[in-house]
N, C-alpha and C positions, 0 to 999 in steps of 0.2 A: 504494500500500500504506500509505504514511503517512498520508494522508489518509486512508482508509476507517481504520485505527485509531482517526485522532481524531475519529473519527465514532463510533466505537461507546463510545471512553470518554466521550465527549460526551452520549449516550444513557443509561448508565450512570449521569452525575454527574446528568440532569436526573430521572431513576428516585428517586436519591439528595433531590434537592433538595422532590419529589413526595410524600416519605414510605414511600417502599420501598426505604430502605436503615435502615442504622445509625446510634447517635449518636457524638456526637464525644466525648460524656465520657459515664460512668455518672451523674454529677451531674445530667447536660443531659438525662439520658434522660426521657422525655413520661412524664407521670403517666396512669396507666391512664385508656382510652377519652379521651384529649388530642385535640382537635381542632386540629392544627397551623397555624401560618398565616405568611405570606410578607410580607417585607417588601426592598424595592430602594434602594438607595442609591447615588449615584458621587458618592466624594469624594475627586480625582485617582486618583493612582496605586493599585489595587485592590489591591497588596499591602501597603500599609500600612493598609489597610479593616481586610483578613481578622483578623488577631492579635485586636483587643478585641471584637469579636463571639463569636471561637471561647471567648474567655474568661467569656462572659457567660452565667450560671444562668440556662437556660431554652431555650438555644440549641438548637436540632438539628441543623445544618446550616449549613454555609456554600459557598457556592461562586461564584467569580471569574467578569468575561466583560464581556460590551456589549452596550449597551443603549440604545435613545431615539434609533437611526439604521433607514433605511428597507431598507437594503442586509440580503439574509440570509445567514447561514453569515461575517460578519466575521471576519478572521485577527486575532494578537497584532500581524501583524506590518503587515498594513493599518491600523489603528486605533490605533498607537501612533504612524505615520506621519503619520497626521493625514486618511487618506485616505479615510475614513468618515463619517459624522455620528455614528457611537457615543460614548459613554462607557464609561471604564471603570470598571465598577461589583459593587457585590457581591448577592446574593440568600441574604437571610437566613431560615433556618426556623426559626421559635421554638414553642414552648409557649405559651398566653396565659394559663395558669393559671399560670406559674413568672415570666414578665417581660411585660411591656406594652409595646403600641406607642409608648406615651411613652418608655420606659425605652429602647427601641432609639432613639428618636432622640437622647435627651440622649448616649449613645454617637457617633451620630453628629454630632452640633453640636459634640462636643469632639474632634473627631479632623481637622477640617475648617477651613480660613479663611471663612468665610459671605461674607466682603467682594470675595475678589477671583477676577473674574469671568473664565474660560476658561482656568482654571489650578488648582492649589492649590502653594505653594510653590516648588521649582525648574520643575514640570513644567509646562509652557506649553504652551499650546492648546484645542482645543472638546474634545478628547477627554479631556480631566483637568477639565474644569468639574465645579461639585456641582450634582447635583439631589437631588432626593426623588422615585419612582414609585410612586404610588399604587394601589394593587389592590383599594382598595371608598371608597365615600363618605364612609365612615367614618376610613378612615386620610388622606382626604385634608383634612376637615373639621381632625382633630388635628395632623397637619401644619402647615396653616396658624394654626393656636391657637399654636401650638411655635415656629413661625419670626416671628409678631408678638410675642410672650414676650420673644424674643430681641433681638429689633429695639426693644423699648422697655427693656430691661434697663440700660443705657450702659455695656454692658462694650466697645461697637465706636464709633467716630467716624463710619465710612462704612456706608451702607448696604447692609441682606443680600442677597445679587444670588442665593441658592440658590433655584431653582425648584424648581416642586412641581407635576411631570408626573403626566399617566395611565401606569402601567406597560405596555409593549407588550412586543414579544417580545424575551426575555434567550437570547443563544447564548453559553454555556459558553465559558472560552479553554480552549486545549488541555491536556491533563493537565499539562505542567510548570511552568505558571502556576501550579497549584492549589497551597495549601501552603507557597506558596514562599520 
């Protein structure tokens, strides 16, 4: 029973993420005929992703989960263990007439350590590493403009270890991740 729940809020949140739900702010709301579009990020722990995204003019969506491993239907509680190839990562739905795919990553460059590698801060392991997932040639080209940016910047000594993956399939963590 539990499980078929967090299947259907599952379903729900990915409807949500799709463009057939609501926004999260009237501010963030899509300026008429807005063709929405998706961007993936894990930058460790995915509860400290969600906050400056949900904050960001332009935003539609946000929702928690994993992502960049082969296994499907991942739990919180496999992928926090380490027992996954997932990350935990966010899926962001923005506006591209209100914020830019640049604008979501300089979000993400500052929310992130770029340097160190299969972790971000306390949270140790492959499931807390950063990537970047890209979902057209385009977000991957800027991407990569965004993280050589960085890397010649000298704001880091060590080297940016964040990859810049193809996006594959993202499965939702369960409703009391979301928000949280």
């Amino acid at each position: 029973m539990k499980r078929a729940l967090i299947s259907l809020v599952t379903l729900l949140m990915v409807a949500l993420v799709t463009g057939a739900g609501a926004q999260t702010a009237k501010q963030n709301a899509p300026s008429k005929a807005a063709k929405l579009e998706t961007a993936t990020f894990a930058g460790g722990c995915f509860w400290c992703m969600q906050p400056p995204f949900d904050k960001m003019k332009g935003v539609t969506a946000t929702v928690v989960g994993y992502t960049g491993g082969p296994q499907k239907t991942p739990t919180y509680e496999q992928v926090s263990a380490g027992q996954t190839s997932h990350a935990e990562a966010i899926l962001v739905t923005y506006d591209p007439a209100q914020v830019s795919y640049e604008q979501s990553l300089d979000i993400f460059w500052r929310n992130i350590d770029p340097t160190q590698a299969n972790g971000q801060f306390a949270d140790i392991g492959k499931q807390y590493r950063t990537a970047i997932f890209y979902h057209s040639e385009a977000q991957k080209q800027i991407a990569i403009v965004s993280k050589q940016k960085l890397a010649s910047s000298g704001k880091f000594k060590k080297p940016i270890v964040t990859e810049i993956l193809p996006a594959g399939p993202f499965y939702p963590a369960e409703e009391n991740h979301q928000k949280y």
